[in-house]
C-alpha positions in Angstrom: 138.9 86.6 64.3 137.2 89.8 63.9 136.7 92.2 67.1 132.8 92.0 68.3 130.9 94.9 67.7 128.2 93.7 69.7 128.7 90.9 72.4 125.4 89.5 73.8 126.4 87.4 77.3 124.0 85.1 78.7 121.0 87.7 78.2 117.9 85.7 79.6 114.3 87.1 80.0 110.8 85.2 81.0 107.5 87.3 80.2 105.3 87.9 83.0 102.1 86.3 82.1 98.2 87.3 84.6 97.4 84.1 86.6 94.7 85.8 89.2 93.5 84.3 91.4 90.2 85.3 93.9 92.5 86.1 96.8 96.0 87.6 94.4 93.9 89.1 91.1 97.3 90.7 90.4 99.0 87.4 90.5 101.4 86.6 87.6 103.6 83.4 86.8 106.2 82.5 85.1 105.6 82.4 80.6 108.1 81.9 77.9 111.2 84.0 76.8 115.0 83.8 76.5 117.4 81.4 78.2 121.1 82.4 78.1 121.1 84.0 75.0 124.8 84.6 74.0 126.6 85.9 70.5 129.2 88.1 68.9 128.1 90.1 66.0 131.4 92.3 64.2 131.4 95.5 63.0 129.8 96.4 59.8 128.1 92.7 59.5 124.5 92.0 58.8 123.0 88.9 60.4 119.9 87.7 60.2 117.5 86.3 63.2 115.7 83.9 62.2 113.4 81.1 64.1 109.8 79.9 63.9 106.4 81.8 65.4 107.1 82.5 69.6 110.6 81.5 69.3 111.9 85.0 71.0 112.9 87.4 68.3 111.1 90.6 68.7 111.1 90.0 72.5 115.2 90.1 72.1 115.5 93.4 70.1 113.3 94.7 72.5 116.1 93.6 75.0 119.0 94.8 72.7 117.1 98.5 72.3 116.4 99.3 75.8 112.5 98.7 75.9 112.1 95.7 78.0 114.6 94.9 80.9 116.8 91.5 80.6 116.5 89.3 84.3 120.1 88.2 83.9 123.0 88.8 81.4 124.8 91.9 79.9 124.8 93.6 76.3 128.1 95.2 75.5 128.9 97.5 72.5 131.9 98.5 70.9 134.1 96.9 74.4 131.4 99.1 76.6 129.2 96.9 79.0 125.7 97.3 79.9 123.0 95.2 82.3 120.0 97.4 81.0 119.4 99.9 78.4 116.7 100.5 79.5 118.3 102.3 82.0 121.2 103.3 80.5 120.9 106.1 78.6 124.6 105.9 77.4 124.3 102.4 75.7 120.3 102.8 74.2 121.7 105.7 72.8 123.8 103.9 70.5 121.0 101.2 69.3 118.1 101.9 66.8 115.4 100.2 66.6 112.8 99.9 63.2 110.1 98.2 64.6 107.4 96.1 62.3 104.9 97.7 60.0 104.3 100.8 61.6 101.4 102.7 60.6 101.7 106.5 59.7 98.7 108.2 59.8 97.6 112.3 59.6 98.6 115.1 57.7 102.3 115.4 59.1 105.1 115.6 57.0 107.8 113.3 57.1 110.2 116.4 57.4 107.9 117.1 60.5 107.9 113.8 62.2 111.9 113.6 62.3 111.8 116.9 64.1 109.5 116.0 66.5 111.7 112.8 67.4 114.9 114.6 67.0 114.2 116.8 69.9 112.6 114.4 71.8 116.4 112.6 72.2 118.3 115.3 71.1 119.2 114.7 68.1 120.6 115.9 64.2 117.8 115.0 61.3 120.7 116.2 58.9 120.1 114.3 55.5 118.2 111.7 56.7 115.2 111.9 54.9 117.7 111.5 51.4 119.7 109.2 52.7 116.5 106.5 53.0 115.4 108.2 49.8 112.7 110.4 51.0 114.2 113.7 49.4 111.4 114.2 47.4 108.7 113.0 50.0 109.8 115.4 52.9 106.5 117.4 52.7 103.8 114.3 51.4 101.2 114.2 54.1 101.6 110.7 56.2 98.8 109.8 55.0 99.7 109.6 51.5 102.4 107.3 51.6 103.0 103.7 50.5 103.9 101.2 52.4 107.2 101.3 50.8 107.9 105.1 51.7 106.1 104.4 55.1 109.1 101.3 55.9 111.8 103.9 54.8 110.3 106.9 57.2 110.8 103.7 59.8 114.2 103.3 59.0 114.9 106.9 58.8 113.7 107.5 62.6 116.1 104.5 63.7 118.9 105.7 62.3 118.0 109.3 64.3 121.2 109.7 66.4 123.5 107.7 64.3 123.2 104.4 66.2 126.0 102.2 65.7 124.3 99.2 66.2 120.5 98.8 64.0 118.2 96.6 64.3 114.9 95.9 61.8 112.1 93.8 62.8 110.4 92.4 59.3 111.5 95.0 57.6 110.9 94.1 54.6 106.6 92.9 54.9 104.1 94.6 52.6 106.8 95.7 50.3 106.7 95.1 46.6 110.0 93.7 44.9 111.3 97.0 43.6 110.9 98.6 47.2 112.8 95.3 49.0 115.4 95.8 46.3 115.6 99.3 47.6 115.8 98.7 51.2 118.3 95.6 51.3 120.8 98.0 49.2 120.2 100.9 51.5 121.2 98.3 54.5 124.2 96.8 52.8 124.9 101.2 52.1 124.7 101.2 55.8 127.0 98.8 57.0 129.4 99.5 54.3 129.8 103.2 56.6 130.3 100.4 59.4 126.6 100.3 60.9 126.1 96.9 62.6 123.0 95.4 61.7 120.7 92.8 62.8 117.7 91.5 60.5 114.4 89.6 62.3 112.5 88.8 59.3 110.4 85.9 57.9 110.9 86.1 54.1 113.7 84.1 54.3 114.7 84.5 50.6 115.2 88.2 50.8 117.4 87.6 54.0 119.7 85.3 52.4 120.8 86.9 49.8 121.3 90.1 52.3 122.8 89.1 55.1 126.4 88.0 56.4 125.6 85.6 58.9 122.4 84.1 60.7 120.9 83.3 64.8 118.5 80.6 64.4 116.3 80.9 68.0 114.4 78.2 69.0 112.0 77.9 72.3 113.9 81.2 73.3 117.5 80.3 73.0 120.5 80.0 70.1 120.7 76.6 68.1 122.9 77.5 65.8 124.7 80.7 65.1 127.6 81.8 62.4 128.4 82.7 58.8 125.5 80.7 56.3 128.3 79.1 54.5 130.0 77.5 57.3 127.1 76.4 58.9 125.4 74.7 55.8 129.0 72.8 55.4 129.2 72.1 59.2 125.0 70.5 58.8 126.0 68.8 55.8 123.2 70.3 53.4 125.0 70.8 50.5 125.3 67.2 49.3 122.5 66.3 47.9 121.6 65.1 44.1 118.8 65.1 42.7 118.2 62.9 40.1 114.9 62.1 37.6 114.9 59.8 34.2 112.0 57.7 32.6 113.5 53.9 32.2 114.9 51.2 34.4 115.9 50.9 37.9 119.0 53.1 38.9 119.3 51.9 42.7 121.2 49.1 42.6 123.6 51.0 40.4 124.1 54.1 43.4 126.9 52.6 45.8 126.2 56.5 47.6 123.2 56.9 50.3 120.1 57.8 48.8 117.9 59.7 51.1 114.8 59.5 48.9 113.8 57.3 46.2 110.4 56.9 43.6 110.8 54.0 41.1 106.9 53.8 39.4 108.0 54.2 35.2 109.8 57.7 36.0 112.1 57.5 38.3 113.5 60.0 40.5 116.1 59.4 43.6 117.7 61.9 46.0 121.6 60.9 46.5 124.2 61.8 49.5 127.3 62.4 49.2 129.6 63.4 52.6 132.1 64.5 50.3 129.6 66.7 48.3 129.3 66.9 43.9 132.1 67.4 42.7 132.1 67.9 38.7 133.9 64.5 38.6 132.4 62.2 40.7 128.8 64.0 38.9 130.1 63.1 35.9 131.0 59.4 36.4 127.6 58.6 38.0 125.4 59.7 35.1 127.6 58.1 32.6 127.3 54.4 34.9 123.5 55.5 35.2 123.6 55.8 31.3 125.4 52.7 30.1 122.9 50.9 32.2 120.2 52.2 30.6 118.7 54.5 33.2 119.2 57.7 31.5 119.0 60.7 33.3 117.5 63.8 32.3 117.4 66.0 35.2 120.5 66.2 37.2 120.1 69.2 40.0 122.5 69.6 42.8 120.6 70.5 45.7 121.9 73.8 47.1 120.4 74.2 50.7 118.6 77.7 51.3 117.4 79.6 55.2 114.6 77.1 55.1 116.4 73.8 54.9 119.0 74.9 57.5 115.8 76.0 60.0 114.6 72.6 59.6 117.6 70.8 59.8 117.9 72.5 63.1 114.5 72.4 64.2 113.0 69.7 63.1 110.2 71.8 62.0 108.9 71.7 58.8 108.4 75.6 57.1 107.8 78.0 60.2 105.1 76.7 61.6 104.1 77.4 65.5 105.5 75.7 68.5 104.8 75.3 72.1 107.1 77.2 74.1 109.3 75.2 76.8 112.1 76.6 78.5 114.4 73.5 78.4 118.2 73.7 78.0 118.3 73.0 74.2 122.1 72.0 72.5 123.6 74.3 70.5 125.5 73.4 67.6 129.2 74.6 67.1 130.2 76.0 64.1 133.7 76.6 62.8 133.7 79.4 60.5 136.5 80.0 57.9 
């Protein structure tokens, strides 16, 4: 088992929501947040957070980066412990933090905005500005950048103190494909030099084929947590076959479950398998389909992506919204090869 790089203990926060009243107009009450929020992440891994709308993710890298204070639990990073960055100069110190789509505006220079910051905490700009491939940008007013250049000025401030631990929130929104190509090599670059790196993003797509590993929050807390492989075997979502041909009826011929099933002229089935597709058993089922005369021809072996495994987990279709409620959820174990 590799050594944590950053170990998240039982980190649990509730928002402080206005409730005032005629005689308390300062009065607040309990809203939503994080319950018990606990995971290992090693060094040089990229995970991705991932979750529907209000499920707790930019509220816990604003725990993880010293900008809100946790009510209970501890961060610790490379075997040192901390109760709150926030007031620990030591530990914030070693987090960065690329918050989403910040706006750069005036006639400042790149060059000129990492100087500012630099001294501001006391840090080196060094090559910075070439290392997120700004090189040639270091003088462009802000005002003149894309959104592109404007998400790797983000990054570039982030990584100002060379954190060891980085986290991006939607880093990759309002870029085009060439520039989300850019930045998702520049982050696996940055983990290869052993940067630990944790990815909050919706375009789930871009995240899988980046990251190592995923946290799936949901109603503030971890469902499922581990490398994608291991938890797509351990929810069973590669196993299905798909199926489509244009004559007879093929379901008395499928001794296998089948999860999903349209029989009108065309046909098309969805089959299970717990023992998944293998090129064998694929290969035997067509060929009873065929001598049977239901003759396939579209044979797909569903391959589960970010999506399936957040509804599989969730029970929510896509990302849609939910209604916060802070109830003990279960999370699901995964073993991991």
């Amino acid at each position: 088992m590799t050594e944590a790089h950053l170990r998240i203990e039982g980190l649990s926060f509730r928002h402080q929501i206005p409730a005032p009243t005629i005689r308390n107009p300062t009065k607040k009450r309990l809203g939503a947040g994080l319950h018990d929020i606990s995971f290992d992440l090693p060094k040089g891994s990229i995970t991705g957070l991932v979750g529907p709308n209000g499920a707790g993710k930019t509220t816990l890298l604003h725990l993880l980066s010293g900008l809100r204070s946790p009510d209970s639990g501890s961060i610790e990073i490379a075997n040192e412990r901390f109760r709150d960055l926030k007031k620990q100069d030591a530990g914030r110190n070693k987090v960065g933090l690329m918050p989403d789509t910040v706006r750069w505006q005036g006639n400042s220079t790149p060059k000129q905005v990492l100087h500012r910051l630099s001294l501001m905490n006391n840090s080196k700009v060094g090559d910075l500005l070439e290392l997120v491939g700004l090189s040639s940008r270091t003088d462009e007013a802000l005002d003149r950048l894309s959104t592109g250049m404007g998400q790797r000025l983000s990054l570039a401030t982030a990584l100002l103190g060379e954190p060891e631990i980085l986290l991006l929130d939607e880093p990759f929104t309002g870029l085009d494909p060439v520039a989300q190509k850019a930045l998702k090599k520049l982050t696996r670059e940055l983990a290869d030099r052993g940067t630990t790196i944790l990815i909050s993003s919706h375009l789930l797509n871009e995240l899988e084929s980046l990251v190592d590993r995923v946290i799936l929050l949901h109603h503030g807390q971890v469902v499922i947590e581990g490398e994608i492989r291991a938890i797509k075997r351990n929810l069973k979502l590669d196993k299905v076959l798909l199926l489509k041909g244009e004559k007879g009826d093929p379901l008395p011929l499928i001794s296998e479950k089948v999860i999903h099933s349209s029989i009108n002229g065309n046909w098309s089935i969805s089959v299970e398998n717990e023992d998944g597709w293998s090129r064998k058993r694929l290969t035997k089922l067509v060929q009873k389909l065929s001598e049977n005369g239901c003759i396939p021809y579209h044979v797909e072996v569903k391959t589960a992506d970010l999506s399936d495994i957040l509804e599989a987990t969730t029970g929510i279709d896509g990302m849609g919204l939910s209604e916060h409620a802070m109830v003990p959820l279960s999370k699901m174990e995964v073993e991991e090869e």
